[in-house]
C-alpha positions as CSV (number, residue, x, y, z in Angstrom):
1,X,-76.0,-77.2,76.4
2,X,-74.1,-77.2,72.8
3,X,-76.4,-79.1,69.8
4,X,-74.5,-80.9,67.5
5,X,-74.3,-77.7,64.7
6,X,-72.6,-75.5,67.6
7,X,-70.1,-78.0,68.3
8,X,-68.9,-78.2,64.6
9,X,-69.0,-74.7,64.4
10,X,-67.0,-74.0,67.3
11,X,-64.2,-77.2,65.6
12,X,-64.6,-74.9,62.4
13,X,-63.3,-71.8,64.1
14,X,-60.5,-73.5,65.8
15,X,-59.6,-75.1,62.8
16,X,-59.3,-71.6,61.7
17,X,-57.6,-70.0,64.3
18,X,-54.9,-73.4,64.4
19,X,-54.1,-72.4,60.5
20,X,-53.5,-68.9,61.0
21,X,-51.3,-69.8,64.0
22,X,-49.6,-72.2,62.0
23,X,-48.9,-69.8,59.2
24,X,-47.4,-66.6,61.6
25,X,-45.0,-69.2,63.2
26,X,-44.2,-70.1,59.9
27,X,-43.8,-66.4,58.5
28,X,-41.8,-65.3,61.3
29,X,-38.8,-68.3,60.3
30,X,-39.7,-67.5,57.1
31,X,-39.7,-64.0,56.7
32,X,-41.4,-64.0,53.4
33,X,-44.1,-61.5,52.1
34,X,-46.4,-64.3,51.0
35,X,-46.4,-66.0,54.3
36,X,-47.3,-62.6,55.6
37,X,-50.2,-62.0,53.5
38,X,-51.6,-65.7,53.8
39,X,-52.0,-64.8,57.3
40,X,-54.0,-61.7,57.0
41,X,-56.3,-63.4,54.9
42,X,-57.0,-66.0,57.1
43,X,-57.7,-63.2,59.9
44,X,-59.8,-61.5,58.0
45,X,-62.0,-65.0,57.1
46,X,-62.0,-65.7,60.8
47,X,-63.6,-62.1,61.3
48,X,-65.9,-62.7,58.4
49,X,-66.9,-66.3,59.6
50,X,-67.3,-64.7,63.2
51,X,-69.7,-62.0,61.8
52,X,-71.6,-64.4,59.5
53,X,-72.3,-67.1,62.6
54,X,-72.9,-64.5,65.3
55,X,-76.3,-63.8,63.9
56,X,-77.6,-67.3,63.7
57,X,-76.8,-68.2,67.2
58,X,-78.9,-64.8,68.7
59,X,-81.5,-66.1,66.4
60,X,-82.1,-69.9,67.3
């Protein structure tokens, strides 16, 4: 059963994942560099954030 902590954890990541969605649809019309980069970074949070809350859940 999820507690209330995993359930906003698991909206944070999909928040994530929706922006970096977002931003490649966007970067493929747009074609630009920036866009491009924008997106990587927000991959590489999403890895960061998934390494970061990985341990906490094993733990509790």
């Amino acid at each position: 059963m999820l507690r209330h902590q995993d359930l906003l954890r698991l909206l944070g990541v999909y928040g994530y994942v929706q922006d970096a969605l977002t931003i490649f649809v966007l970067s493929r019309f747009a074609h630009g560099k920036f866009a491009l980069l924008k997106f990587c970074s927000l991959l590489f949070l999403i890895c960061i954030s998934t390494v970061l809350l990985t341990p906490q859940e094993v733990r509790s």
